[in-house]
C-alpha positions in Angstrom: -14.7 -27.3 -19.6 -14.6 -23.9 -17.4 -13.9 -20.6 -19.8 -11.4 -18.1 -18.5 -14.2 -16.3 -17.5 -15.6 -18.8 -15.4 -12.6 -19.7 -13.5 -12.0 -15.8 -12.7 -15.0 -15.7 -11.7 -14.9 -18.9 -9.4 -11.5 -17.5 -8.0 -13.4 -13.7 -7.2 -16.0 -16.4 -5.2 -12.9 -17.0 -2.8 -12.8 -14.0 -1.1 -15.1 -10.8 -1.9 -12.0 -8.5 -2.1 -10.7 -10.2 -5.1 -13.3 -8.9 -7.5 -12.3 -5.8 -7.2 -8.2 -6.8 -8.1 -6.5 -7.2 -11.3 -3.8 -8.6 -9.4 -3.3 -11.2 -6.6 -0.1 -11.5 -4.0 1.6 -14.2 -3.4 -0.2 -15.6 -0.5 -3.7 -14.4 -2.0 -3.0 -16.8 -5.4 -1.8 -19.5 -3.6 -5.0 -19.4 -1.6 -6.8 -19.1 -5.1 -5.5 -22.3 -6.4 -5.2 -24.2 -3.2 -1.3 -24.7 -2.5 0.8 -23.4 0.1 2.6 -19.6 -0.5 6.0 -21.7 -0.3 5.0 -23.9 -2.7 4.0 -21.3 -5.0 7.1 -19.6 -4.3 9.2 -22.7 -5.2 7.0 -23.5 -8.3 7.9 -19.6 -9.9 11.6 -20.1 -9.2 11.5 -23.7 -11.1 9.3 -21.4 -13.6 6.3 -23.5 -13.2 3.0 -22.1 -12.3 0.8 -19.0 -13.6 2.6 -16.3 -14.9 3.7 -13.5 -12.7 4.9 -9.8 -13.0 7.7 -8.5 -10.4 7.4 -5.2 -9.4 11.0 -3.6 -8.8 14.0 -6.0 -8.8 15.5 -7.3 -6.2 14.5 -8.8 -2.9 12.2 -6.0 -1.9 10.2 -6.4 -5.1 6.4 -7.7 -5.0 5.9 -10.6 -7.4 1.8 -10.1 -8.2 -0.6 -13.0 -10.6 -2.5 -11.2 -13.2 -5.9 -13.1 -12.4 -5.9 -13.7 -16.1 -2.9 -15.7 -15.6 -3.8 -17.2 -13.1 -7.4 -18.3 -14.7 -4.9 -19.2 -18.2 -3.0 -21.5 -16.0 -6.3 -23.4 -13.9 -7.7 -24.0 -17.7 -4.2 -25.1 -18.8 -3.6 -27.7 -15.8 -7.2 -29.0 -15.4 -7.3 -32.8 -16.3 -10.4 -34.0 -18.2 -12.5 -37.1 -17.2 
């Protein structure tokens, strides 16, 4: 089983920008966990997927994945043999 650790560290792997983010976009996380950004998108508003934080309300806000979360999540959904 992959530690929170691990997994950040496998998603920082992805691209050599993330390691130096707390945070991930929209389109950056759903590249992390290998769906589409409007799948992603559909999965918050159904209030599935990793937790997010919106900064400002409103449509011009930016929605952004605390890679914690986001590694949290991976460990939470990963099926064991």
């Amino acid at each position: 089983m992959n530690t929170i650790t691990q997994i950040i560290q496998e998603i920082n792997k992805i691209n050599p920008k993330f390691k130096t983010l707390l945070t991930l976009n929209q389109k950056q996380t759903a590249d992390a966990i290998g769906v589409s950004g409007s799948t992603l998108e559909a999965w918050r508003k159904q209030g599935l997927g990793p937790q997010f934080k919106k900064i400002n309300s409103g449509t011009k806000g930016r929605v952004l994945y605390p890679k914690i979360s986001i590694a949290e999540w991976i460990s939470e959904t990963t099926a064991t043999a």
